[in-house]
C-alpha positions as a LaTeX table, in Angstrom:
\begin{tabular}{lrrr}
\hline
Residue & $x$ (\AA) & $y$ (\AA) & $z$ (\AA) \\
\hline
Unk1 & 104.16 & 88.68 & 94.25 \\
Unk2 & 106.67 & 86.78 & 95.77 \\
Unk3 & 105.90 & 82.94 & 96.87 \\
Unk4 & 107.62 & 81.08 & 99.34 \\
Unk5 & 108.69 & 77.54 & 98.17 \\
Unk6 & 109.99 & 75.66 & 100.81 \\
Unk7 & 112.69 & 78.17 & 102.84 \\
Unk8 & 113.41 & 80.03 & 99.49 \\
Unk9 & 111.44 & 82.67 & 98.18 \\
Unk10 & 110.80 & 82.24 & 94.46 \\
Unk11 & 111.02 & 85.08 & 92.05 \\
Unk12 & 108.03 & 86.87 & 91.00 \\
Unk13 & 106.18 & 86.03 & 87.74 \\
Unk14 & 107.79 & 89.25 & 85.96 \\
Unk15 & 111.32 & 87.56 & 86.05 \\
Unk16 & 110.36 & 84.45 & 85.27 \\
Unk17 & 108.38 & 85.47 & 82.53 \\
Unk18 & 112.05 & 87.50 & 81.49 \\
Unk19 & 114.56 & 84.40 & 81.84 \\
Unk20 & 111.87 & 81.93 & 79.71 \\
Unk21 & 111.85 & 84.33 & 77.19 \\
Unk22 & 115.93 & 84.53 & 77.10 \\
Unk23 & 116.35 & 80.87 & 77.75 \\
Unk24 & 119.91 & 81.65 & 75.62 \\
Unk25 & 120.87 & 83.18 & 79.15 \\
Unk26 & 120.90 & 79.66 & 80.82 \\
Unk27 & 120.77 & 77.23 & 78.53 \\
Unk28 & 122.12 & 74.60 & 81.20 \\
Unk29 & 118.64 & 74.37 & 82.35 \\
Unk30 & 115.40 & 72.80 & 81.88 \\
Unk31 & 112.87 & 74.32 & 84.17 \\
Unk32 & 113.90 & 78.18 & 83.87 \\
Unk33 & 110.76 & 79.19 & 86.16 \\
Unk34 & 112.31 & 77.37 & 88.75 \\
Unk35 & 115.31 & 79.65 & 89.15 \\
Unk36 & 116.21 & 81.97 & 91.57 \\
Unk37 & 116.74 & 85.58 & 91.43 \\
Unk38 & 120.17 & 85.27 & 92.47 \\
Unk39 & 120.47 & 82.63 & 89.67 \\
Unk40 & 118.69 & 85.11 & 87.44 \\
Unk41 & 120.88 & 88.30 & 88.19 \\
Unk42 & 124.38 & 86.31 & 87.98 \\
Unk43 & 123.23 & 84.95 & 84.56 \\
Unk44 & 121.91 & 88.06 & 83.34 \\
Unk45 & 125.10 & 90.06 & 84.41 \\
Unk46 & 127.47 & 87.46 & 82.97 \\
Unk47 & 126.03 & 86.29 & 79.58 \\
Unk48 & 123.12 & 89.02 & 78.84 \\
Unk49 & 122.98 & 92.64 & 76.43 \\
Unk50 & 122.85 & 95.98 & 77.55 \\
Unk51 & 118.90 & 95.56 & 77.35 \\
Unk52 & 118.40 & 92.49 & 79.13 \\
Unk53 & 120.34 & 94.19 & 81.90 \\
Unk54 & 117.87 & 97.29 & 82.06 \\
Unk55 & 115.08 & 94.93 & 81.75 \\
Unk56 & 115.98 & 92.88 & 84.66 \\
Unk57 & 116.74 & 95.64 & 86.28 \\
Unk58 & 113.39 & 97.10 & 85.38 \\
Unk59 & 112.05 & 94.43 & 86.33 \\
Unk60 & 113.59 & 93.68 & 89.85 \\
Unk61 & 114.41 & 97.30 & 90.66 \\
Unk62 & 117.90 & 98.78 & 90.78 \\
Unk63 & 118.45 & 98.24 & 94.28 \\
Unk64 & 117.38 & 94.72 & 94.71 \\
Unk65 & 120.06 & 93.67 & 91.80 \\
Unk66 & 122.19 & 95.69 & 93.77 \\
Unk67 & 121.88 & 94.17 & 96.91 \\
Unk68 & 121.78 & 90.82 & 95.28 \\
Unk69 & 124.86 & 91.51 & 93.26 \\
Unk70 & 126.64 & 92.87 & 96.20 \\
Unk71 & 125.83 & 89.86 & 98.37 \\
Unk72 & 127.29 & 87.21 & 95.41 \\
Unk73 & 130.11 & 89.17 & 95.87 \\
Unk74 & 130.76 & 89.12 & 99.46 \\
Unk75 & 129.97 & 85.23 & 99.56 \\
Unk76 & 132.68 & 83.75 & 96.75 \\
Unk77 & 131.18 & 80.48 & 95.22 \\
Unk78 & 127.78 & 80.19 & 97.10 \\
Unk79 & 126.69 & 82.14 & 94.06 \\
Unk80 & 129.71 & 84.69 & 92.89 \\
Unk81 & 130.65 & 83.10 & 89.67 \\
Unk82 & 131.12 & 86.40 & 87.93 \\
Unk83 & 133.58 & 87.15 & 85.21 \\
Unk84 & 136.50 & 89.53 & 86.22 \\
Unk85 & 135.28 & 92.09 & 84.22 \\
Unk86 & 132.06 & 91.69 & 84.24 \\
Unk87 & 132.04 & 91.88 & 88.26 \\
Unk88 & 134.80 & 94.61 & 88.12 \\
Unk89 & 132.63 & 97.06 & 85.85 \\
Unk90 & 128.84 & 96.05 & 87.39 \\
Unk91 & 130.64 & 96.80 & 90.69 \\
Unk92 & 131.45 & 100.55 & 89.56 \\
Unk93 & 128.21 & 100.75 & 87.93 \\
Unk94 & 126.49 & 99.82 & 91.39 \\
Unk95 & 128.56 & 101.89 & 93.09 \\
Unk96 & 127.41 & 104.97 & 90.80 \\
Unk97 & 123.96 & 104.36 & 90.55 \\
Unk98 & 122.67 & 102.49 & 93.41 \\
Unk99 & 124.81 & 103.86 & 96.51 \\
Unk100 & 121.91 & 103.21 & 98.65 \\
Unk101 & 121.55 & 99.37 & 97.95 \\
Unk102 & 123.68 & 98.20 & 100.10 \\
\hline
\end{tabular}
């Protein structure tokens, strides 16, 4: 269940429970449960294994990281800080297996 905090929505337990556990992912930061899913996603795209990837993705759902990928994307810096290839090849792999998420 999602909570609101403020005029953000916060993630769920679930992905919180994922980034604490992989604190490696963003090391930057002290309170990991205070992170957003965008936050989550661009970390876990950029820095994580193949099987953090399916568990976030697990976790979130396929097109939710879509649609949050997608978005980063579209918006430059407010949160697209991807690598080149990192954004090139997640943006074929969206393309393939989440057509609907946009």
């Amino acid at each position: 269940m999602r909570a609101m905090w403020y005029n953000t929505i916060m993630p769920n337990d679930a992905i919180h429970d994922f980034i604490v556990a992989r604190k490696h992912l963003i090391w930057y930061v002290k309170d990991h449960r205070a992170l957003s899913e965008e936050s989550i996603v661009e970390a876990t795209l950029n820095y994580g294994n193949w099987n953090d990837v399916q568990e976030m993705i697990r976790i979130l759902g396929m097109k939710h990281v879509a649609h949050i990928f997608r978005t980063q994307m579209v918006t430059g810096r407010q949160r697209g800080n991807y690598f080149r290839d990192v954004a090139h090849y997640f943006t074929l792999y969206f393309n393939k297996y989440a057509t609907y998420a946009r």
